[in-house]
N, C-alpha and C positions, 0 to 999 in steps of 0.2 A: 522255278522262277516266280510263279503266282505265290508261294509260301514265303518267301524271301520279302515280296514287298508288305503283304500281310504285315510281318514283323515290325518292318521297318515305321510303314504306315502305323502299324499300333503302339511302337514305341515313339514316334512323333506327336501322337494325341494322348500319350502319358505323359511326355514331357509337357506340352502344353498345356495340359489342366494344372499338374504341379507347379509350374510357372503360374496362373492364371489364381490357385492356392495362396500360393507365397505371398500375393501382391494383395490379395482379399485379406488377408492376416495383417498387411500393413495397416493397412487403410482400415481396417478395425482397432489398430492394437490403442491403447490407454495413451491417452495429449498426455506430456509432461507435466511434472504438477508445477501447478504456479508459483512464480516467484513470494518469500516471505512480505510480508509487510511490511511498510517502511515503520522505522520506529518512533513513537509518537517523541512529538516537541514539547517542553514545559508551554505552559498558555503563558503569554507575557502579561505582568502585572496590569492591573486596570488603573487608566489614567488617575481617577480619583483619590487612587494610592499611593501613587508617584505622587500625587500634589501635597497630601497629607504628609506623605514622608517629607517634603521638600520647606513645608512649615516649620513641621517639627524641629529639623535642624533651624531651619530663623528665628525658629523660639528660642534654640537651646544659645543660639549668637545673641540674643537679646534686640534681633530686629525686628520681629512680631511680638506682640502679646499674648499673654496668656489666653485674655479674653477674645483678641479675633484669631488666634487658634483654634478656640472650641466654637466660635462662630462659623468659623469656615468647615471645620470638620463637621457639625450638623447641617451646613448646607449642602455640603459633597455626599452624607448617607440620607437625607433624603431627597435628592435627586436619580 
């Protein structure tokens, strides 16, 4: 009878260290790896570009001049 619970008792605190194992293994094991990067966006043109371009074309209509064309485009690149 005493050798019977022996067992029993030792196979119950086998199981529970192995249980008590398994869950240390968890709680160690490697986070998933991070999600990729989002992928980067073109930068949107700078306004001073936009404006330039936007000359250009009133030049090419004939409703700016030549001259405040390159007026305008030397004040937009040195600002």
């Amino acid at each position: 009878m005493i050798s019977g619970t022996a067992t029993a008792v030792s196979n119950l605190v086998q199981r529970h260290d192995m249980q008590r194992q398994r869950e240390a293994e968890r709680q160690w094991a490697a986070p998933p790896p991070a999600p990729p990067p989002a992928p980067l966006q073109a930068a949107a043109p700078a306004a001073g570009t936009d404006r330039v371009t936007q000359l250009a074309e009133l030049n090419a209509q004939g409703v700016v001049s030549e001259e405040e064309l390159d007026a305008e485009k030397a004040r937009i690149l040195n600002s």
